[in-house]
C-alpha atoms as a printed R data frame, in Angstrom:
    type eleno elety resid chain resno       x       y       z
1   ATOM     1    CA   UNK     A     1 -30.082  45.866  18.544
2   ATOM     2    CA   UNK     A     2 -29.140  42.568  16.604
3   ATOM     3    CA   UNK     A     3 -25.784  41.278  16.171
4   ATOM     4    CA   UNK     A     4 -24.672  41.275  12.889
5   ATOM     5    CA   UNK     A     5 -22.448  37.961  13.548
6   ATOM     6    CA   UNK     A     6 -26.425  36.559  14.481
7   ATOM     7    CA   UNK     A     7 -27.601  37.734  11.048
8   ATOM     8    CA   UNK     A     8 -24.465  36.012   9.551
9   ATOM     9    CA   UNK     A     9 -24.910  32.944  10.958
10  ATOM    10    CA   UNK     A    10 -28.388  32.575  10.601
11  ATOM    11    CA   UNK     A    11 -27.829  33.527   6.703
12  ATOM    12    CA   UNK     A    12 -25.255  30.830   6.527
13  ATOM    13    CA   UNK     A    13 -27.449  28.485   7.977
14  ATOM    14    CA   UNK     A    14 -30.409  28.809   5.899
15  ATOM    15    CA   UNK     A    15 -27.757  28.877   2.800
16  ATOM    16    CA   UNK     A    16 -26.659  25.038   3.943
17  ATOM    17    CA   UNK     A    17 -30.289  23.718   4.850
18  ATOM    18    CA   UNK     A    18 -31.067  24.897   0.736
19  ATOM    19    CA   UNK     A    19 -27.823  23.246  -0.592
20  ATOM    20    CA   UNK     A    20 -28.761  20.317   1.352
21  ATOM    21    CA   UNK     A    21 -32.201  19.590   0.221
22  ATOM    22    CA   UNK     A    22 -31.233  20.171  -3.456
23  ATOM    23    CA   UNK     A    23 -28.337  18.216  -3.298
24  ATOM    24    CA   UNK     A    24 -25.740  20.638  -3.861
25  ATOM    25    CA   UNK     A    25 -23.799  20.501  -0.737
26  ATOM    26    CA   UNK     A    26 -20.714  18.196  -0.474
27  ATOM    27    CA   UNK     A    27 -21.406  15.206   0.534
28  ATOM    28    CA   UNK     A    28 -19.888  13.416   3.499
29  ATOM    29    CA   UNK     A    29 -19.140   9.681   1.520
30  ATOM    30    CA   UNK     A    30 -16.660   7.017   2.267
31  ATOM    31    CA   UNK     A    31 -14.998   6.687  -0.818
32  ATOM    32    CA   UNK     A    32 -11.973   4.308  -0.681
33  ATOM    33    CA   UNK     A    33  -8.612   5.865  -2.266
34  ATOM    34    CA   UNK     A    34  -7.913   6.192  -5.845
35  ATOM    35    CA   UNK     A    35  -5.627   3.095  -5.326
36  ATOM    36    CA   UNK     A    36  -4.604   0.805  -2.293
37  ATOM    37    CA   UNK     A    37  -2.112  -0.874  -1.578
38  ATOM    38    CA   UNK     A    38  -2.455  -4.492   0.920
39  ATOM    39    CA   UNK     A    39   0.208  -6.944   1.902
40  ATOM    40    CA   UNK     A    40  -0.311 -10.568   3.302
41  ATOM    41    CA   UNK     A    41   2.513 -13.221   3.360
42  ATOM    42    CA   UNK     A    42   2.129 -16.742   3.580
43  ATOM    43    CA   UNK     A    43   3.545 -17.327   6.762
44  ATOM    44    CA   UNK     A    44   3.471 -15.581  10.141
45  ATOM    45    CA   UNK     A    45   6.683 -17.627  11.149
46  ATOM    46    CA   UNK     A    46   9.297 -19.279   9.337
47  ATOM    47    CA   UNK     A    47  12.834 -20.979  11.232
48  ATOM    48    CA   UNK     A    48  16.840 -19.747  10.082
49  ATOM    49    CA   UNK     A    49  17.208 -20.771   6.563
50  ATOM    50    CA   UNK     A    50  13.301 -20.760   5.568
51  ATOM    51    CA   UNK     A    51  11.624 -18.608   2.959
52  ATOM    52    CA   UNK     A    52   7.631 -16.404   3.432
53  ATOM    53    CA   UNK     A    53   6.415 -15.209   0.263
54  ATOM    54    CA   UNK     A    54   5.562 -11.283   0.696
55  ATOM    55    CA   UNK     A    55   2.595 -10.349  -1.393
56  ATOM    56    CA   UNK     A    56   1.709  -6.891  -2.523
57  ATOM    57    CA   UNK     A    57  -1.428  -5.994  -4.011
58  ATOM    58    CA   UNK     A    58  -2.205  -2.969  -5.646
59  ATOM    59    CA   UNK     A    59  -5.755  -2.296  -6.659
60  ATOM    60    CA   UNK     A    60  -7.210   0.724  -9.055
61  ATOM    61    CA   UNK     A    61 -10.213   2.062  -7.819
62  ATOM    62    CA   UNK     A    62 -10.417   4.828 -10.131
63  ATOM    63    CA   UNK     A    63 -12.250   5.178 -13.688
64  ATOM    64    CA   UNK     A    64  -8.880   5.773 -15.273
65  ATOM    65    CA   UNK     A    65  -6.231   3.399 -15.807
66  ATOM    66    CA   UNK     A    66  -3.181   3.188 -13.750
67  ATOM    67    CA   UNK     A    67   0.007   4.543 -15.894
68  ATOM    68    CA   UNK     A    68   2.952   4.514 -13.390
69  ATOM    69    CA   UNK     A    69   3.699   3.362  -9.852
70  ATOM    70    CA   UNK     A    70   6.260   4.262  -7.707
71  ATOM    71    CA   UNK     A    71   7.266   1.976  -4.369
72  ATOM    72    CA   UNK     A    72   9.456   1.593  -1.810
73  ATOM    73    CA   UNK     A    73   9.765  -1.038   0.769
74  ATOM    74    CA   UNK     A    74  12.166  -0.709   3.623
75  ATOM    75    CA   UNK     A    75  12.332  -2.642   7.260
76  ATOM    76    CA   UNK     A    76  10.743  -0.786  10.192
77  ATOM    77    CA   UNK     A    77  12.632   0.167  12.774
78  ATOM    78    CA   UNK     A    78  12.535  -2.346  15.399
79  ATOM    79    CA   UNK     A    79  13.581  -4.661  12.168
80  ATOM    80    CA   UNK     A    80  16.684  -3.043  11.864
81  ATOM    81    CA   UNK     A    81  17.542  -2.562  15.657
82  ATOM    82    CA   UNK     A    82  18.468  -6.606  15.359
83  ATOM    83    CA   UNK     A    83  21.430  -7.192  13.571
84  ATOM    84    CA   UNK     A    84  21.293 -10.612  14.527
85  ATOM    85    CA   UNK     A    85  18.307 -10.896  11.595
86  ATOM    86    CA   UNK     A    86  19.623 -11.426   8.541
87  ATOM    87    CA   UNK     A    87  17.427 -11.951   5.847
88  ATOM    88    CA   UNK     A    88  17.089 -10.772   1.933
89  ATOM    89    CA   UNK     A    89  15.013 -11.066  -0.719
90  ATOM    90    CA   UNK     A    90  15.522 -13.536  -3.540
91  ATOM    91    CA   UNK     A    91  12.971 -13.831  -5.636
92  ATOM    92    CA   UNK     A    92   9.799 -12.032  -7.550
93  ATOM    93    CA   UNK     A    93   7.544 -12.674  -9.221
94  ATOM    94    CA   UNK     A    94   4.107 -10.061 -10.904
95  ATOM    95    CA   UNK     A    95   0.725 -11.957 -11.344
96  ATOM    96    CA   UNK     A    96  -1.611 -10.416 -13.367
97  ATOM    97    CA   UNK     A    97  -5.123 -11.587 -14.851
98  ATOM    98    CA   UNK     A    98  -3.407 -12.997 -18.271
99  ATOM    99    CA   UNK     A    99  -0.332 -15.098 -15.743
100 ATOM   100    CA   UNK     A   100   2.338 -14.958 -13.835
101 ATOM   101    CA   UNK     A   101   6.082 -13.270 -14.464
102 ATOM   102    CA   UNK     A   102   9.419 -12.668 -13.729
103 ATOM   103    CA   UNK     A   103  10.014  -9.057 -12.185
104 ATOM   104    CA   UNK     A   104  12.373  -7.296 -12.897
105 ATOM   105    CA   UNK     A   105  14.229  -6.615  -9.116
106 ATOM   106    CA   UNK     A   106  13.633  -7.484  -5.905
107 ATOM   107    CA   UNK     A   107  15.439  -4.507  -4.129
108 ATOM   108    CA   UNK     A   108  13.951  -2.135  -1.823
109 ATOM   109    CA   UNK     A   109  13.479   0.653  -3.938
110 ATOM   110    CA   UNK     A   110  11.171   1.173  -7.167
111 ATOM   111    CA   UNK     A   111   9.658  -1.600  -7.003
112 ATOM   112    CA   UNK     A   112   6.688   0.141  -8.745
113 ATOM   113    CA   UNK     A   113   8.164  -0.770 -11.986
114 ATOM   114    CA   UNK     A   114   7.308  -4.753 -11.343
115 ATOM   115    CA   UNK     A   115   3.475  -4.056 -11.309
116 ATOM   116    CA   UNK     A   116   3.376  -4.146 -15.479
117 ATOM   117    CA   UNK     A   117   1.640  -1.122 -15.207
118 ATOM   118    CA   UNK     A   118  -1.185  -0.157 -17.137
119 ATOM   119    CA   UNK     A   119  -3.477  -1.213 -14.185
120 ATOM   120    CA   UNK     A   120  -7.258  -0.950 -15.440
121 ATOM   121    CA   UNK     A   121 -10.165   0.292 -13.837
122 ATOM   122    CA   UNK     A   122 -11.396  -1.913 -11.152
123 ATOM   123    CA   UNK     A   123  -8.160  -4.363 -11.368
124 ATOM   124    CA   UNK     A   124  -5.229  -5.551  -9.283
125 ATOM   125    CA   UNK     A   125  -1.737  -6.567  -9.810
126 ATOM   126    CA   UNK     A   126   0.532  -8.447  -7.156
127 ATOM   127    CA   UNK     A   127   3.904  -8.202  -6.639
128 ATOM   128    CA   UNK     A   128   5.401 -11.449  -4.641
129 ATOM   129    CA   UNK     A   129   8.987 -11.283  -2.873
130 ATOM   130    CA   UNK     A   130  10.481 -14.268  -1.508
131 ATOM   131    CA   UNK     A   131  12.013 -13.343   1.713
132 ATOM   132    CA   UNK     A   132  14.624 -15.500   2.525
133 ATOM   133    CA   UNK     A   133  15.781 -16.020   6.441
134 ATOM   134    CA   UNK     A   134  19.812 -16.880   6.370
135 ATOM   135    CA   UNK     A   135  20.212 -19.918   8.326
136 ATOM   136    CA   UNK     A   136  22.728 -18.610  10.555
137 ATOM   137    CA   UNK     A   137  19.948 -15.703  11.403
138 ATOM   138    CA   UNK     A   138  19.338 -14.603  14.715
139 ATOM   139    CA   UNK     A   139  15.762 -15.716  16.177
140 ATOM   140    CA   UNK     A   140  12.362 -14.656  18.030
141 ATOM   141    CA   UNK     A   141  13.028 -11.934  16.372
142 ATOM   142    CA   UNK     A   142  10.154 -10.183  13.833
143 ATOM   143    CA   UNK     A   143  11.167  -8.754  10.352
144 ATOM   144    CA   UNK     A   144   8.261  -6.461   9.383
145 ATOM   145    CA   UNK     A   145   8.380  -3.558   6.296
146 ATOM   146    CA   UNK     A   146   6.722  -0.799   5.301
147 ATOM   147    CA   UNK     A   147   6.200   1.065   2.407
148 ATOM   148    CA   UNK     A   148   5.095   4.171   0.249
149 ATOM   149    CA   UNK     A   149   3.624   4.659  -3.032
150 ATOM   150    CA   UNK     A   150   2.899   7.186  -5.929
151 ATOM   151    CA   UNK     A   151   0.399   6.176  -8.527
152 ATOM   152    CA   UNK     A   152  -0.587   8.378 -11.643
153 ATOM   153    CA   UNK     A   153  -3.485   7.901 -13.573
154 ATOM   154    CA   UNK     A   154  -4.440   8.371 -17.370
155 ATOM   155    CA   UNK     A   155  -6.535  11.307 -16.334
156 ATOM   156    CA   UNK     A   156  -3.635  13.281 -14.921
157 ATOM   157    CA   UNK     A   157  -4.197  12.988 -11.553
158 ATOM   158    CA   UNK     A   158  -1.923  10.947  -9.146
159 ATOM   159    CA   UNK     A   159  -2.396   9.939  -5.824
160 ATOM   160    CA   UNK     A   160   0.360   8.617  -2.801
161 ATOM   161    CA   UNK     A   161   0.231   6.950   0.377
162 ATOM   162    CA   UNK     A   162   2.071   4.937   3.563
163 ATOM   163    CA   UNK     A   163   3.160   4.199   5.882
164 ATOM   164    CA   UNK     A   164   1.743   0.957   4.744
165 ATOM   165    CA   UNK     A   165   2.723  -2.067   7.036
166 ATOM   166    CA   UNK     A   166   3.516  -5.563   5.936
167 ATOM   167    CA   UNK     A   167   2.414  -8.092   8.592
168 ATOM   168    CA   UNK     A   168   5.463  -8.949  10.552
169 ATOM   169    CA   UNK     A   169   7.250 -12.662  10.136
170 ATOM   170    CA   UNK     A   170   8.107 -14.215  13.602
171 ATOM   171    CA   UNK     A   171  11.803 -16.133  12.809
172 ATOM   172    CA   UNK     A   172  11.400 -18.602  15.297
173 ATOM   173    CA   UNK     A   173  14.299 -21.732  16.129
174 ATOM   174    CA   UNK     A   174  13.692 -25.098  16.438
């Protein structure tokens, strides 16, 4: 007698192989995420009392424009386990693909609002903070961030993601 979990299976099977070769079965792709978000910063070191420029780039990789972002930015844990550090930021600044502007904060919360969103299909904005090292900061020390964010899109849909990690910035003394 024949299992009926055999039968199953074997109907399953043939089910799959005929979604397959009509192309009706899901498809295994690497699609990259709705949006992204990258960091760089122009230095990987800076000395008590200089400045590194943190960059953050969003980029819509949707077919729908960008309507809102949310973001945070906050120091990672071995960051804040040095209280000889001392750092903030003092400056922003949005470029877009008609300039450059002012933002409007530099703290570590919502800074979603400085992207100028509507973000089109396809485009970026950046976001640059000026981190600024106090000169009587403590050194060999690394100050590194990470961050969330919430995007929603002109179709209704939203998507979120992070930890993202900002490459760390070695304060190093002369």
């Amino acid at each position: 007698m024949r299992s009926p979990l055999l039968r199953r299976l074997g109907l399953t099977a043939v089910l799959a192989f005929v979604l397959t070769v009509f192309g009706l079965a899901p498809g295994a792709s690497a699609d990259t995420a709705p949006a992204a978000l990258a960091f760089t910063t122009d230095s990987a070191t800076t000395t008590p009392g200089g400045t590194v420029k943190l960059s953050m780039t969003i980029t819509n990789n949707k077919t729908y424009d960008v309507l809102f972002v949310y973001q945070t930015i906050d120091p990672t844990w071995l960051t804040t386990q040095r209280p000889d550090l001392k750092y903030s930021f003092t400056g922003c600044s949005l470029a877009t693909a008609a300039g450059a502007a002012a933002c409007s904060g530099t703290g570590p919360t919502n800074l979603g609002g400085n992207y100028g969103a509507t973000i089109p299909p396809g485009q970026s904005r950046t976001v640059t903070l000026t981190l600024q090292v106090a000169s009587d900061s403590g050194c060999n020390g690394n100050i590194g961030f990470y961050s969330y964010y919430y995007a929603e899109f002109s179709d209704g849909t939203n998507t979120n993601g992070g930890p993202v990690y900002t490459p760390e910035t070695r304060v190093l003394c002369a």
